[in-house]
LUMLOTI-261451 format. One line per field, with one value per residue (C-alpha): residue number from 1; chain; x, y, z. Coordinates in steps of 0.02 Angstrom, whole numbers, plus 50000, padded with zeros to 5 digits. Example, Ala and Ser with C-alpha at 12.3 -4.5 7.8 and 13.67 -1.06 7.14 Angstrom:
<pts>
pos (1, 2)
unit (A, A)
u (50615, 50684)
v (49775, 49947)
w (50390, 50357)
</pts>
This chain:
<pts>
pos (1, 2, 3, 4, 5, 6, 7, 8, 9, 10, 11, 12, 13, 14, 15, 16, 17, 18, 19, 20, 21, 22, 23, 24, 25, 26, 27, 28, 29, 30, 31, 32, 33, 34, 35, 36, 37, 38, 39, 40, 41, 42, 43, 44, 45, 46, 47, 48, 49, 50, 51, 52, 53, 54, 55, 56, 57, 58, 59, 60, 61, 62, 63, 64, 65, 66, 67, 68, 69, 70, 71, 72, 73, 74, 75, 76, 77, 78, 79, 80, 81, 82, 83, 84, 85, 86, 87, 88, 89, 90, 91, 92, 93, 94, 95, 96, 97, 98, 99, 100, 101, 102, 103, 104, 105, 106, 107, 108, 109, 110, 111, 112, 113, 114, 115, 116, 117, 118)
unit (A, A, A, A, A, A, A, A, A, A, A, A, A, A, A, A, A, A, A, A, A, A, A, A, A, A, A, A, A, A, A, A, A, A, A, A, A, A, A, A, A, A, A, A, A, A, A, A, A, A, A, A, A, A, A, A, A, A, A, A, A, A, A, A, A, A, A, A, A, A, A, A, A, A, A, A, A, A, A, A, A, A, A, A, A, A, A, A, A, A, A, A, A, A, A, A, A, A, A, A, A, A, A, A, A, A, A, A, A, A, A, A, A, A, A, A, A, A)
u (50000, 50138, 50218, 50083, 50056, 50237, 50197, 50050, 50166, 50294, 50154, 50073, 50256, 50304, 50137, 50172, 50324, 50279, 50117, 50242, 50395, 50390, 50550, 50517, 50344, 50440, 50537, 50702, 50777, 50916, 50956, 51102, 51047, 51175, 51075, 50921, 50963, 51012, 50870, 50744, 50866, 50862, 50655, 50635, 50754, 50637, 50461, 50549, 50605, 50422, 50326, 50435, 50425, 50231, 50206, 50291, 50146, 50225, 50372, 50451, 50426, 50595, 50555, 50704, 50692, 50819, 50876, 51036, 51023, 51105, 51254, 51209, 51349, 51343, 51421, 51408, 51365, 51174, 51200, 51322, 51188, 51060, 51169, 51207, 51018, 50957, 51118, 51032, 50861, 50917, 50971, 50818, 50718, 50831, 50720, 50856, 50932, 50753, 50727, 50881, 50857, 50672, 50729, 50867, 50738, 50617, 50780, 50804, 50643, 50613, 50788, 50741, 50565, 50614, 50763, 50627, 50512, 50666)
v (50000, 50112, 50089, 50114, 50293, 50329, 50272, 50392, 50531, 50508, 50488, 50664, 50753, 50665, 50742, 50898, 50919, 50840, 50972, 51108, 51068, 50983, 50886, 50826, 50730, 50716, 50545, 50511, 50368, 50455, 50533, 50480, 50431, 50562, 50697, 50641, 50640, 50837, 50853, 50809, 50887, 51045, 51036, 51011, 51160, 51264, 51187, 51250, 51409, 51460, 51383, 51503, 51648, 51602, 51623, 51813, 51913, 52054, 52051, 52186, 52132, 52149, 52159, 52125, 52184, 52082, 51917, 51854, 51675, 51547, 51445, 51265, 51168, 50989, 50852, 50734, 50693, 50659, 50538, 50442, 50442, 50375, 50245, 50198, 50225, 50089, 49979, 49983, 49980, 49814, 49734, 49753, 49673, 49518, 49399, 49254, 49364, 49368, 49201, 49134, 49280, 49221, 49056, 49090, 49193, 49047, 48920, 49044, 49052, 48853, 48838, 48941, 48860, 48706, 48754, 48830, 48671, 48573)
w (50000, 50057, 49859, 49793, 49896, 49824, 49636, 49638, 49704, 49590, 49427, 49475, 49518, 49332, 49265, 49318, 49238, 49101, 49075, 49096, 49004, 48819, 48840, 48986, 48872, 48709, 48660, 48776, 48688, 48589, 48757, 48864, 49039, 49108, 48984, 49038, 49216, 49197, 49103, 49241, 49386, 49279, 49257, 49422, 49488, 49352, 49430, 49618, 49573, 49463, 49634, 49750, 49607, 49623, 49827, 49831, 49724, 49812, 49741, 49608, 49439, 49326, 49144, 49013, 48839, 48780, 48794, 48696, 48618, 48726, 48639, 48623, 48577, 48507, 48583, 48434, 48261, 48240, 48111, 48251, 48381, 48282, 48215, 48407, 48432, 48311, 48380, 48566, 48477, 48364, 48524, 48622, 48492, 48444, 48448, 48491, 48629, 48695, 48704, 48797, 48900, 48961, 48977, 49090, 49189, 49192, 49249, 49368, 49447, 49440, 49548, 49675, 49684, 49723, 49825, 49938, 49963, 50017)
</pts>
């Protein structure tokens, strides 16, 4: 019961920032799990600081007329990260891999089964 509390948390908190930032609800699979861990650290920081910004109505409002373009630099070739992409993505679906894989599991499970009843 208590997990399940703590799933339902964690799926509204998700929702949230999910309603409020796109890439937070767009596609993550070409995304490193280091990028997409500073990804969801950074959306979350936002989400804090627009909550705090939020509470003070009585604060000053500073308006700026303009903004200069932030520098986004890239870290790789696209054409290499898809390649790598459709590597990981051939490898989840091989079919053989799959199937040694679920046997193993069921092995695995059988083992321990009857290790218990002894």
């Amino acid at each position: 019961m208590k997990q399940e509390s703590c799933r339902k948390d964690v799926e509204r908190a998700f929702g949230v920032l999910q309603s409020r930032f796109a890439i937070v609800a767009g596609p993550s699979r070409l995304w490193s799990k280091t990028m997409l861990h500073d990804i969801m650290t950074t959306c979350i920081i936002m989400h804090n600081m627009i909550i705090e910004d939020e509470r003070d109505l009585d604060a000053p409002v500073q308006e700026q007329t303009e903004v200069s373009p932030p520098e986004v630099e890239m870290t790789g070739d696209d054409d290499t990260r898809f390649q790598a992409f459709l590597a990981r993505h051939r490898k989840i679906k091989n079919r053989d891999a799959h199937i040694e894989l679920r046997n193993a599991l069921i092995e695995h499970l059988w083992s321990g089964y009857s290790q218990s009843e002894n």
